[in-house]
N, C-alpha and C positions, 0 to 999 in steps of 0.2 A: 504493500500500500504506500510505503513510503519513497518509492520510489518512484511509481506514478505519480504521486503531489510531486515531485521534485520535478520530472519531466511540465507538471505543467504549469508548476509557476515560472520553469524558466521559458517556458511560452511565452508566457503572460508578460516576463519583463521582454523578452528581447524581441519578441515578432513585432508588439506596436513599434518599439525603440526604431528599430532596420526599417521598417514599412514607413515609419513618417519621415526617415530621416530620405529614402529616395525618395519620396512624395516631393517632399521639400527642394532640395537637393537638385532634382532632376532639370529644372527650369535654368539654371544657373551655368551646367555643364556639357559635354559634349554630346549628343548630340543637338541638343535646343540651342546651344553658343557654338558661336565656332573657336573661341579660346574661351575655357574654363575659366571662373572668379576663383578657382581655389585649386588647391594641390591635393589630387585623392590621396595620398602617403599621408597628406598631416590630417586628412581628416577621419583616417580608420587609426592613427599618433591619437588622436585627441579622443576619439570614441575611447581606444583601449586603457587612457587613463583614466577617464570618465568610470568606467568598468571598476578600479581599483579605489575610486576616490567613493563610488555608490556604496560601496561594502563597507567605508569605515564611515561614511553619516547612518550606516543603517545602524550599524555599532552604541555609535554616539544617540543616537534617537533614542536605540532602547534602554539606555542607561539613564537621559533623559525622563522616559517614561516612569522608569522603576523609583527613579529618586523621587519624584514630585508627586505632589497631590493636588486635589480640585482646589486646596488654596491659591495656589500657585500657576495655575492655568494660565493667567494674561501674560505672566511670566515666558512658560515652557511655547505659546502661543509668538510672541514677538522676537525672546532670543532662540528659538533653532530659525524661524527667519532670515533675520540679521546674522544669524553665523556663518549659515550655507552659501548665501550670496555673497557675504564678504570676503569666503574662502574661495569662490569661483572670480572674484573679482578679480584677487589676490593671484592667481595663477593666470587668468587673462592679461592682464594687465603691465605684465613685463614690455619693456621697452622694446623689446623687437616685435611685437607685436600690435604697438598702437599706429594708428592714423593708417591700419592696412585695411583695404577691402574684404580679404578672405577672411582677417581674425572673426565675422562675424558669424562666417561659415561655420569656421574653427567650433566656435562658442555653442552654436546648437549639437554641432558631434559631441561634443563634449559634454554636455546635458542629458542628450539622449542616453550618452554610454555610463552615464551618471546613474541615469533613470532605469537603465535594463537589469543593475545587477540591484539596484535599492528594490525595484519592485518584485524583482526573483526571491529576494531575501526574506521580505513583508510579506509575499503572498505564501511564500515557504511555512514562516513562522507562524503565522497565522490560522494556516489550515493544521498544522502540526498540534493546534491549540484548542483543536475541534476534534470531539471523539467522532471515527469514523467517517472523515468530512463527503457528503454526498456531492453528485456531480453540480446541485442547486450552487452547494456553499462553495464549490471552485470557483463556478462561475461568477457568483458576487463580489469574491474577491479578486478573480482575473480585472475583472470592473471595474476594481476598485483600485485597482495594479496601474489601468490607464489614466487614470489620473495622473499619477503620478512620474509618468510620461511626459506626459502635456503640460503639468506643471515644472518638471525642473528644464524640458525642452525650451518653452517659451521664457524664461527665468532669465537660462545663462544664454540664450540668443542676443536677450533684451544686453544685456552685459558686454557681450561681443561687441554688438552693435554701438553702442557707448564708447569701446573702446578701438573701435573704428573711426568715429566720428570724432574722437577728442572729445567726447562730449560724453563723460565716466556720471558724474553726480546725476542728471534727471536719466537717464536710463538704466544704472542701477538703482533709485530710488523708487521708480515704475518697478522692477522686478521684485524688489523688498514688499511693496503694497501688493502684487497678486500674490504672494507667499503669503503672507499676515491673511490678505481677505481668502486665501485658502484655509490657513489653518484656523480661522474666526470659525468657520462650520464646519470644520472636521475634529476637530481637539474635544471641543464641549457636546459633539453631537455623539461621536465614537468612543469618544479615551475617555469621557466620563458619562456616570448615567445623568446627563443633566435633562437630557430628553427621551424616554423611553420609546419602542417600537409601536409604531412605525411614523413617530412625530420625528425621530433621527432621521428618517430618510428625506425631507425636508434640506437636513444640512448636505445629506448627497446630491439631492438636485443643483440644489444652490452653489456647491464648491465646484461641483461640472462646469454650470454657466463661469466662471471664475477661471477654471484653468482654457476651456473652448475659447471664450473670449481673450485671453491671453497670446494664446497661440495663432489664433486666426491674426489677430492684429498683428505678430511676427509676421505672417506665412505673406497676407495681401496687402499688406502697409510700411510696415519696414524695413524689412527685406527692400522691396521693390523700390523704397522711396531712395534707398540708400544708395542703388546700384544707379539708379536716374544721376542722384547727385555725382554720384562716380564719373558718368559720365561726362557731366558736362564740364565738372572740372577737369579732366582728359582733354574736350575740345578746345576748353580754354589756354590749357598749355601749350597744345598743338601751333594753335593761330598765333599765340605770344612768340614762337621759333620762327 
């Protein structure tokens, strides 16, 4: 039995993780472009840290967890926020990587490979913590797994993108506010009973709209807005020689 949950939470983390990242991805590279905005090496580089860096906030979450109480909720709510972000900043944000186009690329592989082994880990743990878990409670938690895709995806996009633009403070400040208004309905709806079933499910609607609109706004807004500006600063140089 425990080896099917294993197979399928690492389903759960890595098919959405791969699947949104060429969703994404594809517009940007060959064949849609005829030169790529980015360098596949660094962007399966950045997935495969992504992969090692998901596994110790999975770590850190659950000791999080263990230590705190529903005292302490607004707390456990805004600093695992503020830490994850400012650890993704921290590593984007090296000088060889700022004012580049791709780092923003960079920044979503990075999230997602973030996202694949955190969600393998939680949806792991999770069913491990259910006697018997039937194929119902995979699935809720597969579910509940994509979430957390699309939240640390569009997060450290948004961060990339920031440190792309030179422009670090309001775009990792955006990513800090979907993390917070994620975990606002998941922390008190899930980690504690503050809402019993099935008024919790409430905060799963609600944290979906949260991380969907996150990511959409990456995927058709920023993204796109970023590569326009690319542009035209390009033309501009050009006509200046």
């Amino acid at each position: 039995m425990a080896d099917i949950v294993m197979i399928v939470s690492a389903i759960a983390g890595f098919a959405p993780s791969m699947g949104l990242m060429f969703y994404t991805l594809r517009d940007y590279t060959f064949p849609s472009v005829e030169k790529p905005f980015f360098d596949d090496r660094k962007i399966f580089a950045f997935f495969a840290l992504g992969i090692v860096i998901g596994m110790a906030l999975f770590a850190f979450e659950e000791w999080g967890r263990t230590a705190s109480a529903a005292e302490t909720m607004l707390a456990l709510i805004v600093g695992f926020a503020l830490m994850e972000e400012a650890l993704k900043l921290m590593i984007l944000n090296f000088p060889r990587f700022q004012r580049k186009v791709d780092t923003a690329f960079y920044g979503l592989s990075f999230g997602l490979g973030l996202s694949a082994t955190f969600t393998f880990a939680t949806v792991y743990a999770s069913a491990l913590g259910v006697e018997s878990p039937s194929a119902v409670d995979m699935t809720a938690f597969a579910l509940l797994g994509v979430q957390f895709v699309l939240l640390h995806g569009a997060t450290t996009a948004f961060i990339g993108i920031g440190v792309a633009r030179g422009e670090v403070k309001p775009y990792f400040a955006e990513a800090v506010l979907i993390h917070i208004g994620y975990n606002l309905f998941m922390v008190p709806f899930f980690m504690y009973d503050v809402f019993e079933p099935p008024l919790n499910l409430i905060g799963l609607g609600a944290a979906y709209i949260v991380v969907i609109y996150g990511y959409y706004k990456v995927h058709r807004l920023s993204l796109p807005v970023l590569i326009q500006d690319a542009k035209k600063l390009s033309g501009q140089k050009r006509r200046k020689k």
